[in-house]
N, C-alpha and C positions, 0 to 999 in steps of 0.2 A: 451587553456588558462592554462598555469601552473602556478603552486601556486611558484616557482623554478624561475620565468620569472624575477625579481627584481636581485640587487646585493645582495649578502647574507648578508650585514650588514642594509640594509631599511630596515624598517618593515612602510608598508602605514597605513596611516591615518585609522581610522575608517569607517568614512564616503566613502572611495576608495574601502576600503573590502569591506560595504556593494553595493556599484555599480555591485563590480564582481561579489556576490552573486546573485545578480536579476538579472544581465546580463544569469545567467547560470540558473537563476530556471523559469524566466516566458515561456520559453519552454517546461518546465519539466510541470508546472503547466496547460499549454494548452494541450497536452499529457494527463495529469490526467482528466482532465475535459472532451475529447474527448473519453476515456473509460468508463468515467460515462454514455455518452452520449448513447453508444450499450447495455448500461442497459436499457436504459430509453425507445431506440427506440423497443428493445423486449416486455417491458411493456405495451407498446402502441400500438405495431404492433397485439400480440398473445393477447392481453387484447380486440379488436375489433372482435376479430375470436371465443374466446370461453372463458368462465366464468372455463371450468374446466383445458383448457391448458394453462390458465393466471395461476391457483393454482399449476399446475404443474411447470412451469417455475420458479415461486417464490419460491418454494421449494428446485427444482433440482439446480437453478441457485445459490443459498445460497451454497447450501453444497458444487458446482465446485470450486467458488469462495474463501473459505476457503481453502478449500485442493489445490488450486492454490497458494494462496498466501503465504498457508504455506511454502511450497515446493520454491516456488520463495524467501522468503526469504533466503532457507539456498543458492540459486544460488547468491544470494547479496554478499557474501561472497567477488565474483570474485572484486567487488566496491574498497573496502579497500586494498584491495594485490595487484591491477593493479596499484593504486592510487600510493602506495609507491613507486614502482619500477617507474612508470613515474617521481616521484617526484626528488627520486634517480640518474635517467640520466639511470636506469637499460631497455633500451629500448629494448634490448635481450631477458627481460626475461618475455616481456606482451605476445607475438607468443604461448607458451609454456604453461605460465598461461591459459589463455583462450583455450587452446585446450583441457587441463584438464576438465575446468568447462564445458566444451562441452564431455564429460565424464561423468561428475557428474548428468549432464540435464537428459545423456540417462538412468542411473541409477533410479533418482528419477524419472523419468516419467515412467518405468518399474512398481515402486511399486506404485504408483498412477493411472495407468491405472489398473490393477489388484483391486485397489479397488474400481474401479467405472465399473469394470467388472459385480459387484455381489452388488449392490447396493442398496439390498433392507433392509438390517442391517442398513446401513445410513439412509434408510427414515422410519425407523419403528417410532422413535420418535415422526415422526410428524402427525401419527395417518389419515394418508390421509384416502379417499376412494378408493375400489380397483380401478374404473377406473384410479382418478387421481393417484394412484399413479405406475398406469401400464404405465402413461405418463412418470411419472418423470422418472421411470429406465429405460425406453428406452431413453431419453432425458441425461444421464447421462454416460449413457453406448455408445452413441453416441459423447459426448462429452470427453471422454476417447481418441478418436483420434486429439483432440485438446492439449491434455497437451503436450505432445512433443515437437508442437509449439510455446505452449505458455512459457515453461520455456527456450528452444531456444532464444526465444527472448527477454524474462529477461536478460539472459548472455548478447545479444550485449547491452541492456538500459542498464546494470551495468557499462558494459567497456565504453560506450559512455558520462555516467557521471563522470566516473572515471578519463577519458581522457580529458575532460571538453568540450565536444562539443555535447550537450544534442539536438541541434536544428532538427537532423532530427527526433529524439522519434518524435518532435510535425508534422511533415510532414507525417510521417508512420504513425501517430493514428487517423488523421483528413482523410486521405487518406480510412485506415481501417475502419471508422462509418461510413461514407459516403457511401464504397461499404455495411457492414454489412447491413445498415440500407433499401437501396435499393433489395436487397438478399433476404433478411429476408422478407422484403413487398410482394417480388414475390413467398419464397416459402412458406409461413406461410398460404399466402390470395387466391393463385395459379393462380399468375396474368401474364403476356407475356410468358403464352403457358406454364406455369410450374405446377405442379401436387402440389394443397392445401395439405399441410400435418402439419399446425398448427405450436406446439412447437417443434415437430421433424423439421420444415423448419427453425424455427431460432436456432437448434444444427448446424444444415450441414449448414448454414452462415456460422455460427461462424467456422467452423472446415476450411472451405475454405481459407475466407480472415485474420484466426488464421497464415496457413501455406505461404500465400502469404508473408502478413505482417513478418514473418521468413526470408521467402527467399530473400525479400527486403534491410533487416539488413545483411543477409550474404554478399549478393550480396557487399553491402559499405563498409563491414568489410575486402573484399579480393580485391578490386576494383577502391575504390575511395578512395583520399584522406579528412581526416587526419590519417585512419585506414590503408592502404595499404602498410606502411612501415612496420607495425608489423608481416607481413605475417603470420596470423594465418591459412592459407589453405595450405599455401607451401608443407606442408610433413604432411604423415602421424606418427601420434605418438599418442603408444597404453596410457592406464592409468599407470600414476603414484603411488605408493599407498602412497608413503609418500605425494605426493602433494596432492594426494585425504581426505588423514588422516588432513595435511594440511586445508584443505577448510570447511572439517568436525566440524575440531574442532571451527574455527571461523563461520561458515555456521549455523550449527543446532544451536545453541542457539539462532541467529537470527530468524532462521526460527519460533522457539519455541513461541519468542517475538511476531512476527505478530500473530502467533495462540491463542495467549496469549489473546491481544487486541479486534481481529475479533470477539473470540468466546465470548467475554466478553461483546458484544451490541449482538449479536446472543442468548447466554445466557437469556438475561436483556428481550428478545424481547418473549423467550418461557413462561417465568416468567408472564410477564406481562399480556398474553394472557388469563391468570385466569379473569383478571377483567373486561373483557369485550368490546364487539367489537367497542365502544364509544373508551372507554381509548386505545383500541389498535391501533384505526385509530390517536387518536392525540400521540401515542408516535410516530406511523411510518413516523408523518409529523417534530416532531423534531428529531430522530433518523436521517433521509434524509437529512435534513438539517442540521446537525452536519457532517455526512459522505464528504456533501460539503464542509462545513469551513473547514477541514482539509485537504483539498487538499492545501493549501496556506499554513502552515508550514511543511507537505510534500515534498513540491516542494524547499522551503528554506534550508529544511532539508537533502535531496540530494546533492544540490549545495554546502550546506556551508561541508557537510562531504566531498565530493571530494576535494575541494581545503585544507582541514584539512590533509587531507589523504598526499596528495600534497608536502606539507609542513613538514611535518613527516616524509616522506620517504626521503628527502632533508637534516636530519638533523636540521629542523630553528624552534626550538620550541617553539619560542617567538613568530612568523610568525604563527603556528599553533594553540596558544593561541587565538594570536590575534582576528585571522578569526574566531575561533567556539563564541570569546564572540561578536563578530560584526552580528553574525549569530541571537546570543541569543537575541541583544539587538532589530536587523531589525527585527524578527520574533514577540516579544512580542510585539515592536511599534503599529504593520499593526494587530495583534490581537487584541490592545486595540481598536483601529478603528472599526473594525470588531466588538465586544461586544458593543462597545458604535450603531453602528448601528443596532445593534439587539437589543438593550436594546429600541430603541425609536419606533422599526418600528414591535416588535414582533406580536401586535392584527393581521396589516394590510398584514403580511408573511402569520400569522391561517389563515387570511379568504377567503385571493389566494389557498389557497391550498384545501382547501373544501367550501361546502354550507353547511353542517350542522351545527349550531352554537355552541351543545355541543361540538363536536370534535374539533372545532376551537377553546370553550375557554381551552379546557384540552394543545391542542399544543401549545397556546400562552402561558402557565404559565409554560409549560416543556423549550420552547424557553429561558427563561427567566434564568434556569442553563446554559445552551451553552453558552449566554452571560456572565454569571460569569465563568465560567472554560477557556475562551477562551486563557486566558492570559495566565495563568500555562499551558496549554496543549500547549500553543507553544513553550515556553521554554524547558518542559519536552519533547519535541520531537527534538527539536535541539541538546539539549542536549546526547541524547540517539544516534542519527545519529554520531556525533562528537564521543563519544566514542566509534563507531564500525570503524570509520575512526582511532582510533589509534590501532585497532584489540582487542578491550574489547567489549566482546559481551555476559559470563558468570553472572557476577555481575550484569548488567543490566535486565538479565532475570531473577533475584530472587527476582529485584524491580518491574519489570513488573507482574512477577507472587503475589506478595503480595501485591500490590497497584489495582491492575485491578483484580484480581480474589479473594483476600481476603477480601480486604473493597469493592471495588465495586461492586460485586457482593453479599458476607457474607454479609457485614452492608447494602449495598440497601434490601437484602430481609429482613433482622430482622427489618428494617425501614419501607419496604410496607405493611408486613403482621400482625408483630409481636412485635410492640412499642406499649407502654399503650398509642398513640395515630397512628393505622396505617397509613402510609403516600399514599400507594398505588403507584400509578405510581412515584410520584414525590418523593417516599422515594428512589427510584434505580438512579433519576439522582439527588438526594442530597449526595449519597455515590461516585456517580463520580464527584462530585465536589470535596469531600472529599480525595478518591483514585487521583483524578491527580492532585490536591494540594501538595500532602504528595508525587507520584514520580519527581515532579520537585523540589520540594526540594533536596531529595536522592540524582536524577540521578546527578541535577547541583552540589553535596556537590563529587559526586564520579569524575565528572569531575575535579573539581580542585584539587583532590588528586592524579589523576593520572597526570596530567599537575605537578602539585609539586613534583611528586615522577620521572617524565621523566627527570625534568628539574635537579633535584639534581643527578641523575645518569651521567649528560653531564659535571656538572661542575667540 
């Protein structure tokens, strides 16, 4: 689906952009939701097996997850540069791009295996015991041979949103939890003849159905159509270094951004752990429950940067307007939904999620910021997607770094600990109300500057 498919003087309706938008994100979003899922089945597989390789797993599994997504941000890069040249009619030059970023994968999975080589610097922080934390680095160190895979197949979900046909992500990742979740049952619990080895059996899962799920993506990318014209396998071709310099420059500040974000409820969550195992079990039921809302302007947010990108690279940047504010306005709509249902049903979310009444009343009144921020955090996420779709990805990490690590973090803690009246838990999620208030203003005000500043360079 190209954003390029119209005559170049249409520009569709609002309500058209957003069809194409959710035509291309509830895959992406089933996909997200199906990742959540091989978290949840570890949680609950290694949580039945042992009280010390559940701590280990929450542990180890935090700190992959971070250094995953960091690294997979800056392969995001490939998103926006595939985008244009699709946009462009430059179909010569996707083969070439993407063998780079299959370059760039091996690179960053080099320096990320190395450091989940020697991984016990990473877990000193969190102050394990020695057992558990002789789990965690074997558990980490183990999972060292999954990152290969896993930013591997970043590259094809970048090129496949890029390209606009996201539908297999959702068939490869329901595929993926399905085997994980079975794998994991056999080697965690040591059930159809396989050897119980705990949180080490849900690493080697995951490290399996990581590389399968790769090779599935390659497989479509050199094979099947709509990928098979690009012939990204055809020939070999070593690294570029201007194109690696290339990907760098727009890659790493992405990347920086997701680090930015992650570590910034990762942060909020070691904070919090001062006040006590009451307050930490209701932040980690809305903490969970925010990480789900935001699979839903994630998913829009993909979608609507591809076709931005689309459009951009095509030259039509009325068309590329158009889409990222179609993007903006579907996203905050289905967010207000979203806060207004959270807002009426917060008690009865607390009290599914535990028995214990104090913990459920502290998560029903943390629930109760998610519903207010829902709105701005999906604008400021669209927002932020669109402008790496036009290859701005610098300025956004200096709002992301100042709204998510200065106020939300700086003013949550002087709010929990250090107000002449402390807020505690609920002073860290009234600073990210505050923090993602204040970057969706930024990001959406940097948006139309740069939309303003493209559009008077054409005229």
């Amino acid at each position: 689906m190209s954003a390029s498919g119209s005559t170049p003087s249409a520009i569709p309706r609002s309500i058209d952009l957003a069809r194409r938008i959710l035509a291309l994100a509830w895959p992406v979003l089933v996909a997200q939701l199906a990742s959540i899922g091989m978290m949840v089945a570890d949680t609950l597989i290694v949580g039945r097996h042992s009280t010390e390789h559940l701590a280990a797993v929450a542990v180890g599994a935090g700190i992959y997850v971070t250094l995953m997504l960091g690294l997979a941000g800056v392969v995001q890069a490939l998103g926006p540069i595939i985008g244009h040249h699709y946009g462009a009619g430059r179909h010569q030059e996707i083969g070439p791009e993407m063998r780079q970023g299959l370059w760039l994968v091996l690179f960053l999975s080099l320096g990320g295996m190395a450091l989940l080589a020697f991984p016990h610097p990473l877990l000193a922080p969190a102050r394990l015991t020695p057992e558990v934390e002789s789990i965690a680095a074997t558990y980490l160190q183990l999972l060292a041979l999954s990152l290969p895979a896993s930013l591997g197949y970043r590259a094809f979900h970048a090129a496949a949103n890029a390209l606009g046909h996201p539908r297999p992500l959702m068939y490869i990742a329901l595929v993926e939890t399905l085997a994980h979740a079975l794998l994991a049952w056999a080697l965690v619990g040591g059930h159809l003849g396989l050897p119980g080895l705990g949180a080490l059996g849900a690493a080697i899962s995951q490290i399996i159905v990581t590389w399968c799920a790769m090779g599935l993506g390659f497989w479509l990318m050199a094979r099947q159509a709509p990928f098979a014209p690009f012939q990204v396998f055809a020939r070999f071709q070593g690294p570029r270094w201007t194109a690696q310099k290339a990907l760098l420059r727009l890659g790493l500040p992405m990347g920086f951004s997701y680090l930015v974000e992650i570590s910034a409820f990762t942060l909020m969550a070691i904070f919090i752990a001062r006040l006590g195992p009451e307050v930490v079990g209701g932040h980690r039921i809305a903490a969970n429950l925010s990480a789900l809302t935001y699979m839903l302007p994630l998913s829009l947010a993909l979608a609507t940067a591809a076709q931005v990108a689309q459009a951009a690279g095509a030259g039509r940047e009325a068309l590329a307007w158009a889409t990222a504010r179609a993007g903006i306005l579907l996203a905050s709509g289905l967010a207000l939904g979203v806060a207004l249902l959270l807002w009426w049903l917060h008690q009865s979310i607390a009290g599914l999620a535990t028995d214990d009444p104090r913990v459920a009343g502290i998560a029903a009144g943390l629930i109760l910021y998610i519903a207010v921020y829902q709105f701005f955090d999906a604008a400021q996420t669209i927002a932020g997607f669109s402008l790496r779709a036009y290859k701005v990805s610098f300025l956004p990490l200096l709002i992301h770094l100042t709204c998510f690590w200065g106020l939300g973090l700086g003013l949550g803690y002087w709010l929990a600990f250090h107000a002449p009246e402390p807020q505690g838990a609920a002073g860290f999620w009234q600073a990210a109300v505050v923090s993602t208030v204040t970057a969706s203003v930024l990001l959406g005000g940097l948006l139309l500057w740069v939309v303003a500043r493209r559009r008077s360079s054409r005229a």
